[in-house]
mmCIF file as gemmi writes it, N, C-alpha and C atoms, coordinates in Angstrom:
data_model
loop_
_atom_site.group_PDB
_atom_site.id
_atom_site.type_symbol
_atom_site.label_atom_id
_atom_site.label_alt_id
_atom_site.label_comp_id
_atom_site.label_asym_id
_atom_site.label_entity_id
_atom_site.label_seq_id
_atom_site.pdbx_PDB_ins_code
_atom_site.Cartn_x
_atom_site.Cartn_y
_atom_site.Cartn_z
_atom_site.occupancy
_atom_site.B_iso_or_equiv
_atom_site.pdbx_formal_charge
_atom_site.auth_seq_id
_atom_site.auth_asym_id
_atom_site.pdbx_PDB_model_num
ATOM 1 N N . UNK Axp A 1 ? 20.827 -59.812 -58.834 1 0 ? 1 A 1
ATOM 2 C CA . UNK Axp A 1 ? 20.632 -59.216 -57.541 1 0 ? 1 A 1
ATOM 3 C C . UNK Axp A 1 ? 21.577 -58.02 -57.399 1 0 ? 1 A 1
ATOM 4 N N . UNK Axp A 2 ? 21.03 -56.651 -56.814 1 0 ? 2 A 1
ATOM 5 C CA . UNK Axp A 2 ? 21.569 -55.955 -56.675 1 0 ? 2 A 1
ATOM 6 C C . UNK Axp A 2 ? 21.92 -55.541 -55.267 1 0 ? 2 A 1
ATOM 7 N N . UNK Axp A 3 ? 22.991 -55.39 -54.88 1 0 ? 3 A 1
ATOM 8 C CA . UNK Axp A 3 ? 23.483 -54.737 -53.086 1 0 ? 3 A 1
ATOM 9 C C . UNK Axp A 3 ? 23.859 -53.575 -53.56 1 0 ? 3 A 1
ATOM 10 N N . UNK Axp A 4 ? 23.275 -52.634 -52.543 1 0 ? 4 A 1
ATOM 11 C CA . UNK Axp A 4 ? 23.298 -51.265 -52.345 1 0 ? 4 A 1
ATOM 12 C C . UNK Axp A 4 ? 23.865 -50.903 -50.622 1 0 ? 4 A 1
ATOM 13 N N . UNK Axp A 5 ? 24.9 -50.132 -50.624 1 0 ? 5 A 1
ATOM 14 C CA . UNK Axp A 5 ? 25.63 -49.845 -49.295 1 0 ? 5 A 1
ATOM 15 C C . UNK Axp A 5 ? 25.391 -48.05 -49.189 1 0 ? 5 A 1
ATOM 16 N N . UNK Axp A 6 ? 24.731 -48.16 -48.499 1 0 ? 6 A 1
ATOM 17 C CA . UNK Axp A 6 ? 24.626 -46.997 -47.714 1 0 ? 6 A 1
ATOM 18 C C . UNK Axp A 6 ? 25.147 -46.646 -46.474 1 0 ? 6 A 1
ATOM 19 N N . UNK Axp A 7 ? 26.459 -45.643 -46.595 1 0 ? 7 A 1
ATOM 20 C CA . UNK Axp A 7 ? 26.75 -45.141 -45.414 1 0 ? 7 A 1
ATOM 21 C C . UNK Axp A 7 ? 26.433 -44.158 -44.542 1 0 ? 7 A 1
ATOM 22 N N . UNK Axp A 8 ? 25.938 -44.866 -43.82 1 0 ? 8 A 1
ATOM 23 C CA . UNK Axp A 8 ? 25.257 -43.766 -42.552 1 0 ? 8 A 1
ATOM 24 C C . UNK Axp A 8 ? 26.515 -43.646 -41.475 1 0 ? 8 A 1
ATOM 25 N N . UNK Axp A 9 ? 26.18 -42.195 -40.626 1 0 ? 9 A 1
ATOM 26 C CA . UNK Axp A 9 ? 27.137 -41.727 -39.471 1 0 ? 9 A 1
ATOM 27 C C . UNK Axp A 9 ? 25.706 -41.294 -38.652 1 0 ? 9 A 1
ATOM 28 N N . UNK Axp A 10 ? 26.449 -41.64 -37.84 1 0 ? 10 A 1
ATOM 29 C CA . UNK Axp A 10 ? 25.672 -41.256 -36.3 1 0 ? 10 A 1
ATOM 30 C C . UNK Axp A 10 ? 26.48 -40.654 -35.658 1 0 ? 10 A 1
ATOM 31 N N . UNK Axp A 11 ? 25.207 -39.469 -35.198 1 0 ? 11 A 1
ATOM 32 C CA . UNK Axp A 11 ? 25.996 -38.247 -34.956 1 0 ? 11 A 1
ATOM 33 C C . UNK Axp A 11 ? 25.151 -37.352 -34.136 1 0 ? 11 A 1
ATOM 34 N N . UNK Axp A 12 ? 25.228 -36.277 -32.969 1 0 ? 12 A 1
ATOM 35 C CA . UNK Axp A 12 ? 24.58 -35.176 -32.296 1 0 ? 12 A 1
ATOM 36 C C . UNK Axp A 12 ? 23.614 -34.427 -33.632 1 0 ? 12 A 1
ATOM 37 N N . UNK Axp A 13 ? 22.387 -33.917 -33.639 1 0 ? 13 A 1
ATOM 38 C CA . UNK Axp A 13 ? 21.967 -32.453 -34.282 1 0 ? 13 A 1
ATOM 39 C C . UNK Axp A 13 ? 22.873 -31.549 -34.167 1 0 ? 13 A 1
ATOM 40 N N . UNK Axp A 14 ? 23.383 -31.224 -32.971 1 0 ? 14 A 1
ATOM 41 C CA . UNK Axp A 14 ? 24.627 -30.165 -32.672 1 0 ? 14 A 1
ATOM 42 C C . UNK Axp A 14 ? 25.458 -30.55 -33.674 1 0 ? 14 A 1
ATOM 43 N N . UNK Axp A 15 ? 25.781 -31.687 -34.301 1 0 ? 15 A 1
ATOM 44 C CA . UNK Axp A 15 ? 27.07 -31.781 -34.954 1 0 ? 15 A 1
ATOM 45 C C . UNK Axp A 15 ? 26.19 -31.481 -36.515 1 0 ? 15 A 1
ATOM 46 N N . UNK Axp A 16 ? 25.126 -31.604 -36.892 1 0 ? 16 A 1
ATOM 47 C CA . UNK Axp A 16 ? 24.563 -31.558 -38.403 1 0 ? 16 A 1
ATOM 48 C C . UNK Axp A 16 ? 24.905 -29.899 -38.892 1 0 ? 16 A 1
ATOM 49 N N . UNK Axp A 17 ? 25.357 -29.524 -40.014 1 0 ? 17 A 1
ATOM 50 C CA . UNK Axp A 17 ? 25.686 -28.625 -40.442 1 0 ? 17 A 1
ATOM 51 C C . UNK Axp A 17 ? 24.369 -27.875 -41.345 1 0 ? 17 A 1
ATOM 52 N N . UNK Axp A 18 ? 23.786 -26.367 -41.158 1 0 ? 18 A 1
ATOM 53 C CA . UNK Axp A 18 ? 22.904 -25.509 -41.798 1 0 ? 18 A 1
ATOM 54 C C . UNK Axp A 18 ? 23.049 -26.368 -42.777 1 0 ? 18 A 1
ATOM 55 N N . UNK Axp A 19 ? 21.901 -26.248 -42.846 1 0 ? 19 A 1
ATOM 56 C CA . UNK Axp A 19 ? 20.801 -27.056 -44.573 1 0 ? 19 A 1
ATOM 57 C C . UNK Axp A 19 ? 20.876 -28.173 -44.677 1 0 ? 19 A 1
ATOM 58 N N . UNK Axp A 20 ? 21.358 -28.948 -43.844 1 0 ? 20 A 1
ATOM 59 C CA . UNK Axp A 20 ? 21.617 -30.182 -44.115 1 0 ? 20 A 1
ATOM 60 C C . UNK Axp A 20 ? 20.829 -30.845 -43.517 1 0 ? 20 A 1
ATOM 61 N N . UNK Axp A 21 ? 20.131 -32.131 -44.402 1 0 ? 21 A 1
ATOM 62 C CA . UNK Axp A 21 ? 18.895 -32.599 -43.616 1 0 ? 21 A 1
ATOM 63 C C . UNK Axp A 21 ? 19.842 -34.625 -43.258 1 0 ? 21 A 1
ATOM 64 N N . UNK Axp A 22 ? 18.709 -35.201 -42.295 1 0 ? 22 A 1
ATOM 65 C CA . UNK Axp A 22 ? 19.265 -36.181 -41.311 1 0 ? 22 A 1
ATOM 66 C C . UNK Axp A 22 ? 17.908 -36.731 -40.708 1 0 ? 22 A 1
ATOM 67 N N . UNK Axp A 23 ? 17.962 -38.131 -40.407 1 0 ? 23 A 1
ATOM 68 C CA . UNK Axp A 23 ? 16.785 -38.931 -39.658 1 0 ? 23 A 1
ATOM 69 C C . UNK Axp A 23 ? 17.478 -38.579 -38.436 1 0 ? 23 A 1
ATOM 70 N N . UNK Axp A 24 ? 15.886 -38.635 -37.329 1 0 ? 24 A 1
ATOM 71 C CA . UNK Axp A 24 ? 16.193 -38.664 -36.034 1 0 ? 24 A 1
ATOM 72 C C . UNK Axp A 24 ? 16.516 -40.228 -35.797 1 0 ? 24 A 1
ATOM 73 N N . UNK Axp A 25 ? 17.317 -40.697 -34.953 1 0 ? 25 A 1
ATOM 74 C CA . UNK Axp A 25 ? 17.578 -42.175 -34.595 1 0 ? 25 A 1
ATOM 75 C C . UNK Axp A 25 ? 17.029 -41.901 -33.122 1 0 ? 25 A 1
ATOM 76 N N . UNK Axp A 26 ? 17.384 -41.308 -32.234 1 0 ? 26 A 1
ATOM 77 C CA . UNK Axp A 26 ? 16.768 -41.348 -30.904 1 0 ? 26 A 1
ATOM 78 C C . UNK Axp A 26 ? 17.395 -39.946 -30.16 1 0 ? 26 A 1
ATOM 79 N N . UNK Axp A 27 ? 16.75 -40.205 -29.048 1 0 ? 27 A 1
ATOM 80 C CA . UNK Axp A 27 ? 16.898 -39.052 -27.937 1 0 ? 27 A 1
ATOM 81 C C . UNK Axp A 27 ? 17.075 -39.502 -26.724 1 0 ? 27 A 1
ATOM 82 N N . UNK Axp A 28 ? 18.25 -39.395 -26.191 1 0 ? 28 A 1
ATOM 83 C CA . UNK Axp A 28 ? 19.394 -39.532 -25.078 1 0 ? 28 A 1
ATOM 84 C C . UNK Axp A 28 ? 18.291 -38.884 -24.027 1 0 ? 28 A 1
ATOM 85 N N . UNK Axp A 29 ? 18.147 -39.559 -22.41 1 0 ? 29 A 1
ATOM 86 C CA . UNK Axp A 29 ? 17.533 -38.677 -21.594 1 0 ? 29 A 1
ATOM 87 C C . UNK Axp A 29 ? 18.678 -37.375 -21.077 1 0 ? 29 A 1
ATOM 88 N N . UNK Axp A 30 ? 19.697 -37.776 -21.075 1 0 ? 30 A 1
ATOM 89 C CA . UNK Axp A 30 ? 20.581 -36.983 -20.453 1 0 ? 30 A 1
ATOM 90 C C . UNK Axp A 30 ? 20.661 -36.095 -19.248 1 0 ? 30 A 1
ATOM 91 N N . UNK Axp A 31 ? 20.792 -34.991 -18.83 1 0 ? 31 A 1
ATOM 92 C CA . UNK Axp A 31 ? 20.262 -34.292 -17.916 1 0 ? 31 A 1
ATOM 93 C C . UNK Axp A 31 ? 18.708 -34.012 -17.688 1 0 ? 31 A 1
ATOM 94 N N . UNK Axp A 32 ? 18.411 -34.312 -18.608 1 0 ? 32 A 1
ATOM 95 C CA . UNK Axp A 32 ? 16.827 -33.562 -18.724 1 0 ? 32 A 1
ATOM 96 C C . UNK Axp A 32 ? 15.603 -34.656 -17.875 1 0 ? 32 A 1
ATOM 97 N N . UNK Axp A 33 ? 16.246 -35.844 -18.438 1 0 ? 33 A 1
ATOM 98 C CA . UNK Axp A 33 ? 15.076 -36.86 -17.65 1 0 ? 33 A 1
ATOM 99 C C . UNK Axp A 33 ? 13.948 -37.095 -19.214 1 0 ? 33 A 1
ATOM 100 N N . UNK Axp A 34 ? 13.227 -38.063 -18.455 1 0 ? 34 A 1
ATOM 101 C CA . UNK Axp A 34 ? 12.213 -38.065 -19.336 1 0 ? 34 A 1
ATOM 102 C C . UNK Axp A 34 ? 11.226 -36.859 -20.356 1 0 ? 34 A 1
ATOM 103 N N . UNK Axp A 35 ? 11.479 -35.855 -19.036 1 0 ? 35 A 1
ATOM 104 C CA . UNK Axp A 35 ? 10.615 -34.68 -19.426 1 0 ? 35 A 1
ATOM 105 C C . UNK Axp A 35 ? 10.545 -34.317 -21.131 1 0 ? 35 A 1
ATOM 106 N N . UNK Axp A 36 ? 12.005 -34.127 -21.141 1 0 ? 36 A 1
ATOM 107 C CA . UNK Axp A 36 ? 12.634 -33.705 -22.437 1 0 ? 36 A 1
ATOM 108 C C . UNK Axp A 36 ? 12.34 -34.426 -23.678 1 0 ? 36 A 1
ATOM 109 N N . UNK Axp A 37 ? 12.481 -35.572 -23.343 1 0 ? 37 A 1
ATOM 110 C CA . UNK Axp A 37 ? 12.107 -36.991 -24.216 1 0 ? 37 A 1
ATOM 111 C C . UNK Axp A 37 ? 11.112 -36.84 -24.868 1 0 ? 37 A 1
ATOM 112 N N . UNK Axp A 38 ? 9.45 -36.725 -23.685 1 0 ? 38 A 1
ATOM 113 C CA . UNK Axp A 38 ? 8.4 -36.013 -24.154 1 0 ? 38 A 1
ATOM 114 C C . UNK Axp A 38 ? 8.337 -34.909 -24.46 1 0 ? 38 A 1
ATOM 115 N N . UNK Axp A 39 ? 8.877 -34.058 -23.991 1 0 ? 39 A 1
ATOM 116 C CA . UNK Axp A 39 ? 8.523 -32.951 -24.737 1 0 ? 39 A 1
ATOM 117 C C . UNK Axp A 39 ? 8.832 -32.932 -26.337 1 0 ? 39 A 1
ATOM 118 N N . UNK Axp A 40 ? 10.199 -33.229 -26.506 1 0 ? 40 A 1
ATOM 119 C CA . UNK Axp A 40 ? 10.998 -33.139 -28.185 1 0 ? 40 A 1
ATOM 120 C C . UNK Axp A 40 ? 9.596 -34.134 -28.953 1 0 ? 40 A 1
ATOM 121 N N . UNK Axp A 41 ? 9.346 -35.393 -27.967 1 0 ? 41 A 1
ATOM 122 C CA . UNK Axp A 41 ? 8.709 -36.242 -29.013 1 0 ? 41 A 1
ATOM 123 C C . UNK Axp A 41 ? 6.899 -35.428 -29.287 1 0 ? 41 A 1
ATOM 124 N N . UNK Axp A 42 ? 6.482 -34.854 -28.221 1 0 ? 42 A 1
ATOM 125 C CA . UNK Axp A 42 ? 5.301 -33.563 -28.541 1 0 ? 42 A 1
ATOM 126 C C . UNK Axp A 42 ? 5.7 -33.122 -29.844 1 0 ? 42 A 1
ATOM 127 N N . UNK Axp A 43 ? 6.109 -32.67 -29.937 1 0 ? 43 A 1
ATOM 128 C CA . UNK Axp A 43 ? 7.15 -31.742 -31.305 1 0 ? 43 A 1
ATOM 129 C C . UNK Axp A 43 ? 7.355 -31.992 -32.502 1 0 ? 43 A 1
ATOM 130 N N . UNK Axp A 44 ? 7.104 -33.518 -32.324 1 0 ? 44 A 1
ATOM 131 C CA . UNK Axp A 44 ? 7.367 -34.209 -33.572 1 0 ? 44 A 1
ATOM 132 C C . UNK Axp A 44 ? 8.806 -35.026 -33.805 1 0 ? 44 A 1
ATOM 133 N N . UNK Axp A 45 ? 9.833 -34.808 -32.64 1 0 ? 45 A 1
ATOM 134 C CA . UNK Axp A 45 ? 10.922 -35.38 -32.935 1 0 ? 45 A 1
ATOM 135 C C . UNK Axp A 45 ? 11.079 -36.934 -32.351 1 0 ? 45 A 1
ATOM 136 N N . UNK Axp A 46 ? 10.579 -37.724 -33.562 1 0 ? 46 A 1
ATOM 137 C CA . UNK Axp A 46 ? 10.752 -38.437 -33.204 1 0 ? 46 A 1
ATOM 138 C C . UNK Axp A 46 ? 11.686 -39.496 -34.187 1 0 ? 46 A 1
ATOM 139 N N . UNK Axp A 47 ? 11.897 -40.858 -33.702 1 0 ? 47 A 1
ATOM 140 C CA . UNK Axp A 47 ? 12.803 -41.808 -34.739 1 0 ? 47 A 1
ATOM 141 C C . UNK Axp A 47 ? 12.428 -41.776 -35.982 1 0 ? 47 A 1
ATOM 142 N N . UNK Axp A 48 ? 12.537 -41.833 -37.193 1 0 ? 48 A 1
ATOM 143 C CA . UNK Axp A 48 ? 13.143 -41.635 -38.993 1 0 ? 48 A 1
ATOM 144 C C . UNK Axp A 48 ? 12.19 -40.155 -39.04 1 0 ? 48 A 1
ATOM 145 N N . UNK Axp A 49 ? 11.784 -39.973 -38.506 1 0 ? 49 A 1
ATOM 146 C CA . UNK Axp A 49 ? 11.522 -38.68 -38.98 1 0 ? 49 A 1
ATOM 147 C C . UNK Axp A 49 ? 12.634 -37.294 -39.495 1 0 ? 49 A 1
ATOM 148 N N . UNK Axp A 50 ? 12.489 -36.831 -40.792 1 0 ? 50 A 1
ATOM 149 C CA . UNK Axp A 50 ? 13.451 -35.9 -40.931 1 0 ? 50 A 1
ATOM 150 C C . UNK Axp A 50 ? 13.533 -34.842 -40.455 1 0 ? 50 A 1
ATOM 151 N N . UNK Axp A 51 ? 15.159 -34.164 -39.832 1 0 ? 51 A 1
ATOM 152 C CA . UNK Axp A 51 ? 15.208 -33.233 -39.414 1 0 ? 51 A 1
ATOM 153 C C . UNK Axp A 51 ? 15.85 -32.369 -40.026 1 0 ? 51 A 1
ATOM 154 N N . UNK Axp A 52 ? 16.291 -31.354 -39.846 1 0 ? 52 A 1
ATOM 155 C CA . UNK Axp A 52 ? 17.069 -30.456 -40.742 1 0 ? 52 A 1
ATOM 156 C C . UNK Axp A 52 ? 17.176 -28.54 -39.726 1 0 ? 52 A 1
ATOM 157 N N . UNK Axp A 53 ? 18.619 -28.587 -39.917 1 0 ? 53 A 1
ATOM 158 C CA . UNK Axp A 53 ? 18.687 -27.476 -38.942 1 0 ? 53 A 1
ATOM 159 C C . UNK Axp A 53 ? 19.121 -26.125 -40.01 1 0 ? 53 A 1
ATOM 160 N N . UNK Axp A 54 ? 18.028 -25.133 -39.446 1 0 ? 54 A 1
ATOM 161 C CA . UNK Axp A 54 ? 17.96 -24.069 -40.42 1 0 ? 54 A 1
ATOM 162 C C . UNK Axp A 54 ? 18.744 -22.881 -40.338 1 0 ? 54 A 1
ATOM 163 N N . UNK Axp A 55 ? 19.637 -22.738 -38.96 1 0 ? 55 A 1
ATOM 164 C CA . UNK Axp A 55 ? 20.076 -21.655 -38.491 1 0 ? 55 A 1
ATOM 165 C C . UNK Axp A 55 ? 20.664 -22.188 -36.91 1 0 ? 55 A 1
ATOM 166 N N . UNK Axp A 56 ? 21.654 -21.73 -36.662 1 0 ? 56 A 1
ATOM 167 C CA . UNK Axp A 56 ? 22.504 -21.734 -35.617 1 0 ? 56 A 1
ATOM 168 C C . UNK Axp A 56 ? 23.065 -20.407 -34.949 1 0 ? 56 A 1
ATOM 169 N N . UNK Axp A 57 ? 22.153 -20.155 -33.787 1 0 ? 57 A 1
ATOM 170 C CA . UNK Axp A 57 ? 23.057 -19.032 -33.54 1 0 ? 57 A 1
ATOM 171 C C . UNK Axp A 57 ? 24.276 -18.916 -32.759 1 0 ? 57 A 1
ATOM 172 N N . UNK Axp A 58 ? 24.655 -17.474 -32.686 1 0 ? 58 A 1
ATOM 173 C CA . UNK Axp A 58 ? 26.195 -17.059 -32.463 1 0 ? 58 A 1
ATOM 174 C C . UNK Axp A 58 ? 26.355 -17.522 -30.921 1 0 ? 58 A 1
ATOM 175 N N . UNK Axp A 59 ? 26.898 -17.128 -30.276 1 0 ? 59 A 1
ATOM 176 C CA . UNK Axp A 59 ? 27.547 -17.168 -28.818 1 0 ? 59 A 1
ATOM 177 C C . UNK Axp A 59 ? 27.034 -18.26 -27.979 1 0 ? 59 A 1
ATOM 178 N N . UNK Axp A 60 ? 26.782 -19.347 -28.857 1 0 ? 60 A 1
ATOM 179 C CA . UNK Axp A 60 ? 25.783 -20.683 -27.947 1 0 ? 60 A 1
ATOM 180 C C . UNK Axp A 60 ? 24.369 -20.239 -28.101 1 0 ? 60 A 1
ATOM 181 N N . UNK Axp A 61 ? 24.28 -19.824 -28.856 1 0 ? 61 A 1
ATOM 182 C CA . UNK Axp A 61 ? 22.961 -19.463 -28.212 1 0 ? 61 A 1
ATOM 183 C C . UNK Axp A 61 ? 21.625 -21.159 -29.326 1 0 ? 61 A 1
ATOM 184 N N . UNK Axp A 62 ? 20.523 -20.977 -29.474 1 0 ? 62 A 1
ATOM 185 C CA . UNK Axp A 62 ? 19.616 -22.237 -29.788 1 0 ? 62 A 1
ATOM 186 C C . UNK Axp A 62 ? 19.754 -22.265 -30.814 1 0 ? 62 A 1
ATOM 187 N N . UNK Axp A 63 ? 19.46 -23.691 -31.263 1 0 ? 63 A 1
ATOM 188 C CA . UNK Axp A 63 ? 19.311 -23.883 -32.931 1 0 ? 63 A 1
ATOM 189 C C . UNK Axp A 63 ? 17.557 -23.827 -33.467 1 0 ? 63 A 1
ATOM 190 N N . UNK Axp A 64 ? 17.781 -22.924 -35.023 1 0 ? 64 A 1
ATOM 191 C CA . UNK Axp A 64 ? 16.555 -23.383 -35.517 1 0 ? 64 A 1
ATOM 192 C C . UNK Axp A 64 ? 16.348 -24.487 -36.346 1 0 ? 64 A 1
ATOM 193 N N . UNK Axp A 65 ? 15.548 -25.5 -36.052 1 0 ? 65 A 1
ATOM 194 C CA . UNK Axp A 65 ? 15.292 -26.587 -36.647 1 0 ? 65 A 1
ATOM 195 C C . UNK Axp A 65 ? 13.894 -26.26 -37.222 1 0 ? 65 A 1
ATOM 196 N N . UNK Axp A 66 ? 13.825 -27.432 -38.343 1 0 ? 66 A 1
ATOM 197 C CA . UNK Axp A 66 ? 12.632 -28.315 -38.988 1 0 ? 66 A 1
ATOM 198 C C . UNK Axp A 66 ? 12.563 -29.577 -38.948 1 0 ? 66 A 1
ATOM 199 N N . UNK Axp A 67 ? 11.698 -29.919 -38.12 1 0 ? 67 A 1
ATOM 200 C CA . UNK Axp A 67 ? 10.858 -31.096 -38.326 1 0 ? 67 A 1
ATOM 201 C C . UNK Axp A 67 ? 9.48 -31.648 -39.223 1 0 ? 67 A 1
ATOM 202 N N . UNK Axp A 68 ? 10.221 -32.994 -39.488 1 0 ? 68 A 1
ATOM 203 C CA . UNK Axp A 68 ? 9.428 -33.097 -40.937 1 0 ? 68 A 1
ATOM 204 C C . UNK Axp A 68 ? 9.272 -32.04 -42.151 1 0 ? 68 A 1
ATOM 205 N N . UNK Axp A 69 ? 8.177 -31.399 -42.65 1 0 ? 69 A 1
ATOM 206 C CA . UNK Axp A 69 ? 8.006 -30.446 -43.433 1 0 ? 69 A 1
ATOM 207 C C . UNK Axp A 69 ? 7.607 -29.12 -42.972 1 0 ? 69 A 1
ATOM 208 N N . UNK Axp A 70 ? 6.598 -29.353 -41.96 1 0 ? 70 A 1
ATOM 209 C CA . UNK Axp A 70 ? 5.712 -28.161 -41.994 1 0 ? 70 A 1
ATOM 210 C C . UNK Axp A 70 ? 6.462 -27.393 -40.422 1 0 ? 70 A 1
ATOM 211 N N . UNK Axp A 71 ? 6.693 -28.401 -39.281 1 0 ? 71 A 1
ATOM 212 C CA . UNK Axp A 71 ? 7.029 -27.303 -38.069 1 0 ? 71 A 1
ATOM 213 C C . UNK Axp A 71 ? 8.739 -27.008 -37.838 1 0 ? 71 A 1
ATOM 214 N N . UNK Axp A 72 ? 8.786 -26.077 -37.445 1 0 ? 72 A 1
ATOM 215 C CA . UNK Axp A 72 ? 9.719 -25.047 -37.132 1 0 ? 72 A 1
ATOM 216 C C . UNK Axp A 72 ? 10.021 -24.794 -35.635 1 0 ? 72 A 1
ATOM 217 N N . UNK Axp A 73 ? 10.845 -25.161 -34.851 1 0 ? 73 A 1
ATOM 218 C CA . UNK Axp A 73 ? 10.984 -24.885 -33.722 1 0 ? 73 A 1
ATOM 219 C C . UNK Axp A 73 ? 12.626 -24.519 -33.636 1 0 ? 73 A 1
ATOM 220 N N . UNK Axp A 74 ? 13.057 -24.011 -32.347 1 0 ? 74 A 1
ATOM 221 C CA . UNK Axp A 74 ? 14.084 -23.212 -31.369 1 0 ? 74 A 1
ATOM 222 C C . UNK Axp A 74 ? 14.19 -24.09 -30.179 1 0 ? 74 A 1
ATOM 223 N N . UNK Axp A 75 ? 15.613 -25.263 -30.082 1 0 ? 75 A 1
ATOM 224 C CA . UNK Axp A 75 ? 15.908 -26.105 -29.237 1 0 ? 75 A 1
ATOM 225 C C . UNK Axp A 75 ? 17.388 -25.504 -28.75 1 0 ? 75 A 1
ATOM 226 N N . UNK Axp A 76 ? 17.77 -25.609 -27.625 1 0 ? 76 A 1
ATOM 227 C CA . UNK Axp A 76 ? 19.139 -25.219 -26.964 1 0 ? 76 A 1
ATOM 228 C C . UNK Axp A 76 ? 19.803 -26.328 -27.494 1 0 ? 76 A 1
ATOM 229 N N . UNK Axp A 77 ? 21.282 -25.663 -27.273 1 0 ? 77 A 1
ATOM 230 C CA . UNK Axp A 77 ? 22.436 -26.509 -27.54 1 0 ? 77 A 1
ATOM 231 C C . UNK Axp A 77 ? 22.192 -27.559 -26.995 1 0 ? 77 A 1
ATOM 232 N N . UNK Axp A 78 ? 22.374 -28.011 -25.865 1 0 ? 78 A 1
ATOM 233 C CA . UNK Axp A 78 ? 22.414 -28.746 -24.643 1 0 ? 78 A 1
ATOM 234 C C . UNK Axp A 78 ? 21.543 -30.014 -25.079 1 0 ? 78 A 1
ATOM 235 N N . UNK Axp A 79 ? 20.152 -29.543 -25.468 1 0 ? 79 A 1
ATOM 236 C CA . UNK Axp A 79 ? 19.18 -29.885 -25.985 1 0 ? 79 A 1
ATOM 237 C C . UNK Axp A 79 ? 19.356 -30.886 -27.309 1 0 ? 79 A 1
ATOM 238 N N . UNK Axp A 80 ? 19.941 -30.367 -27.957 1 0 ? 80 A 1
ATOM 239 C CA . UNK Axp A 80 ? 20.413 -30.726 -29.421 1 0 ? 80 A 1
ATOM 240 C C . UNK Axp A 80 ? 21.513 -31.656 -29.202 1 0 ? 80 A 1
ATOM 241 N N . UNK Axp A 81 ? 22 -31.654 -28.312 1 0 ? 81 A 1
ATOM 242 C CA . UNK Axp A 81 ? 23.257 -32.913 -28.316 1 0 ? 81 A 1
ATOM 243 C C . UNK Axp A 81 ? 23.014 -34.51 -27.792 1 0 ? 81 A 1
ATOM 244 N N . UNK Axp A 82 ? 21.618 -34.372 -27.012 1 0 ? 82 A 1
ATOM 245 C CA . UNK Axp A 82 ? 20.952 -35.618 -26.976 1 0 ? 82 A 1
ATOM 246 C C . UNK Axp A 82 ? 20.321 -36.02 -28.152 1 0 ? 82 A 1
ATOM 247 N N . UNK Axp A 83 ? 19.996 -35.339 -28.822 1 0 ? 83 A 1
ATOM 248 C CA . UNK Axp A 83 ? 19.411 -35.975 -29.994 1 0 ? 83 A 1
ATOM 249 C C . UNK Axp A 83 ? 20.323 -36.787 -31.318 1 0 ? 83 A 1
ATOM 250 N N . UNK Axp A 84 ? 20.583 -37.842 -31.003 1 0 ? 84 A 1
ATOM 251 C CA . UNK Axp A 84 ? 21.148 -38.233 -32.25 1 0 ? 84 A 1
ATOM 252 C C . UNK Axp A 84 ? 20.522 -39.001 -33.276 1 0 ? 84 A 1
ATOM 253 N N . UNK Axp A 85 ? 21.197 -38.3 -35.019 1 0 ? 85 A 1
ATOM 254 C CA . UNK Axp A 85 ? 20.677 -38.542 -36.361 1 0 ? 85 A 1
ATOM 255 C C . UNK Axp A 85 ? 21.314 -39.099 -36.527 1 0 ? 85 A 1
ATOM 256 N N . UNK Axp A 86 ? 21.173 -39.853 -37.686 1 0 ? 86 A 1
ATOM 257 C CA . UNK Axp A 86 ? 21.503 -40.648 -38.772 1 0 ? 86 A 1
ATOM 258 C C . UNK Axp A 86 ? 21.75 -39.705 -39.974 1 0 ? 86 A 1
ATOM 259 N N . UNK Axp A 87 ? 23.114 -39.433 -40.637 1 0 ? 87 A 1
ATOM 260 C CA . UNK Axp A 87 ? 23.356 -38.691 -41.949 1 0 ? 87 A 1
ATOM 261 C C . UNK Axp A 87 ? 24.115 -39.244 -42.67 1 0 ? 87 A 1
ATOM 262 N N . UNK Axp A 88 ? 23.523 -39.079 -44.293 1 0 ? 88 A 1
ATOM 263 C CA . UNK Axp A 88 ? 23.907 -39.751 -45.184 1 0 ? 88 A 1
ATOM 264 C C . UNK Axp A 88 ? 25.427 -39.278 -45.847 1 0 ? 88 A 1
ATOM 265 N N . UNK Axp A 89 ? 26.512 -39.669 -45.831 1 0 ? 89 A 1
ATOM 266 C CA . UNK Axp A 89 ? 27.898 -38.966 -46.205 1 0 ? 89 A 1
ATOM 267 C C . UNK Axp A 89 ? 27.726 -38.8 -47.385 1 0 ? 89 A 1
């Protein structure tokens, strides 16, 4: 028999570093309310699905993400800090 330990951290998207890919674990309502919830999950963001952030811009300004393979979207900071992944150290 073999045991295998995988360490996972749970952590904000805001905190995932360019190129680095991460499962969604869930989405915090936070300020936003449900709205947000649905909307991100429209989008595709939803639980083990992979995410991966492609670009961060300067002065606060939104992150570009990928979800799954094919879509590409532009979420605010604010936005991005309810969402917490799962990343592999």
């Amino acid at each position: 028999m073999q045991i295998i330990i995988i360490n996972l951290k749970l952590m904000t998207l805001l905190d995932l570093s360019v190129g680095k890919i991460a499962l969604v674990d869930q989405v915090n309502l936070g300020l936003y309310g449900k709205g947000l919830a649905a909307r991100l999950e429209a989008m595709g963001i939803i639980p083990n699905k992979p995410i991966r952030v492609l670009r961060k811009s300067w002065l606060g300004g939104p992150l570009h993400i990928r979800v799954g393979t094919t879509t590409e979207i532009a979420i605010r900071r604010q936005e991005a800090k309810n969402i917490l992944i799962q990343s592999h150290n």
